[in-house]
BABA-247498 format. One record per residue (C-alpha): x, y, z; residue number from 1. Coordinates in nm, 2 decimals. Each point is the difference from the previous one (the first is absolute). Layout:
# residues N
       x       y       z  num
       X       Y       Z  NUM
...
This chain:
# residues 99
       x       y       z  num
    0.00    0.00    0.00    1
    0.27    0.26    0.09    2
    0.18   -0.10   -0.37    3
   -0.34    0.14   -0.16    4
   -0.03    0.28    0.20    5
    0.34    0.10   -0.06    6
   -0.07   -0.09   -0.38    7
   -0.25    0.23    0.00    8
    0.16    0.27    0.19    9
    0.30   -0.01   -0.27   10
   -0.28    0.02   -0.25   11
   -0.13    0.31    0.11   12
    0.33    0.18    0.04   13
    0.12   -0.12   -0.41   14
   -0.32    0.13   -0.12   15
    0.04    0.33    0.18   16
    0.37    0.03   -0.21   17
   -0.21   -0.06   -0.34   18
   -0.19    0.28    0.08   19
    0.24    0.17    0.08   20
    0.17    0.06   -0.31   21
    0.20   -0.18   -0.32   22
    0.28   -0.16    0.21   23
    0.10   -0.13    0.30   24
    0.35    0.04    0.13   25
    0.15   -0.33    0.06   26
    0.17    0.09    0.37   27
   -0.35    0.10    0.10   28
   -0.16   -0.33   -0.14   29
    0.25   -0.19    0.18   30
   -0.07    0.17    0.29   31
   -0.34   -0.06   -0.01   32
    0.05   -0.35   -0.09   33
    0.18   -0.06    0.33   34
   -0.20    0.18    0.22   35
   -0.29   -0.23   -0.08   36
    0.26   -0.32    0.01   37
    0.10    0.07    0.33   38
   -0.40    0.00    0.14   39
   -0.06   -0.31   -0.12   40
    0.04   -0.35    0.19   41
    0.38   -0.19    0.01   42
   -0.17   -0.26   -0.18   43
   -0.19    0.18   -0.23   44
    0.12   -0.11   -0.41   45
   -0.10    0.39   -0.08   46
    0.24    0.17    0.28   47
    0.33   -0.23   -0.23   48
   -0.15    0.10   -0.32   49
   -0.05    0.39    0.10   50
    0.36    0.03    0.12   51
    0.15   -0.17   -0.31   52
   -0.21    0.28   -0.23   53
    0.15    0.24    0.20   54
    0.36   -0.09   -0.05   55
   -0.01   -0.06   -0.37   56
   -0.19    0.34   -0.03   57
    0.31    0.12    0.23   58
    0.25   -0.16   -0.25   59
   -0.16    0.07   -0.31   60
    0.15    0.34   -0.17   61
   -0.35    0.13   -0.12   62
   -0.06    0.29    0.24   63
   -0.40   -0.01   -0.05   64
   -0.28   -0.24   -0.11   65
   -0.22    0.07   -0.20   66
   -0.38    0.05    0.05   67
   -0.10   -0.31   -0.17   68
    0.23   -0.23    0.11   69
   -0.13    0.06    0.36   70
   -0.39   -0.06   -0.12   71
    0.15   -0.32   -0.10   72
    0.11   -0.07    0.36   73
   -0.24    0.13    0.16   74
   -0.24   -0.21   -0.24   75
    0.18   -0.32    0.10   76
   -0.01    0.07    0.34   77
   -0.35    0.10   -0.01   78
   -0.05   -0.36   -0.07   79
    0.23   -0.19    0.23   80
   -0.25    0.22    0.23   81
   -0.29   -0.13   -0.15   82
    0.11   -0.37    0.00   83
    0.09    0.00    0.36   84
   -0.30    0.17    0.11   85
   -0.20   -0.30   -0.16   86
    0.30   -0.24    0.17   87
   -0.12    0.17    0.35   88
   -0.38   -0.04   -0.10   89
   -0.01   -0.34   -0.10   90
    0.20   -0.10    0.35   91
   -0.21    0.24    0.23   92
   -0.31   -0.23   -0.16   93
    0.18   -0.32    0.07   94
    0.11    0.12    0.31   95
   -0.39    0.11    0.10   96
   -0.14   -0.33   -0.13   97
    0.19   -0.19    0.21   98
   -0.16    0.17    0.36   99
């Protein structure tokens, strides 16, 4: 449940940078990246992915990204949010069935 949450949290915050304007500057994607990495569970798959986007957007010489290739995250993300949610559904119903 907190991996969702935090899914959605990180969500919010890429789709207030689209808004925002053209690009995104890399440093502040990373940043962003690893603030929501380091809410998340020890065990959580998403914390390991988020900090490994991070560093390859640390490493890699282009200094922005570009408007569309955030939608395209954000997109993806939108549904690994989706997917889980139904994950966390279909257990909770399991889970109630079962009292």
């Amino acid at each position: 449940m907190a991996e969702l949450e935090g899914l959605r949290r990180l969500i919010a915050e890429l789709d207030a940078y689209i808004g925002a304007g053209r690009t995104v500057p890399t440093d502040r994607l990373a940043a962003t990246l690893d603030k929501h990495a380091a809410g998340l569970p020890s065990d959580a798959p998403l914390k390991d992915q988020l900090a490994g986007l991070a560093r390859r957007l640390r490493r890699d010489t282009a200094t922005a990204i570009a408007e569309s290739r955030l939608r395209a995250v954000v997109a993806r993300l939108r549904k690994r949010a989706d997917a889980l949610a139904l994950w966390l559904e279909v257990r909770d119903a399991r889970l109630s069935d079962r009292r």
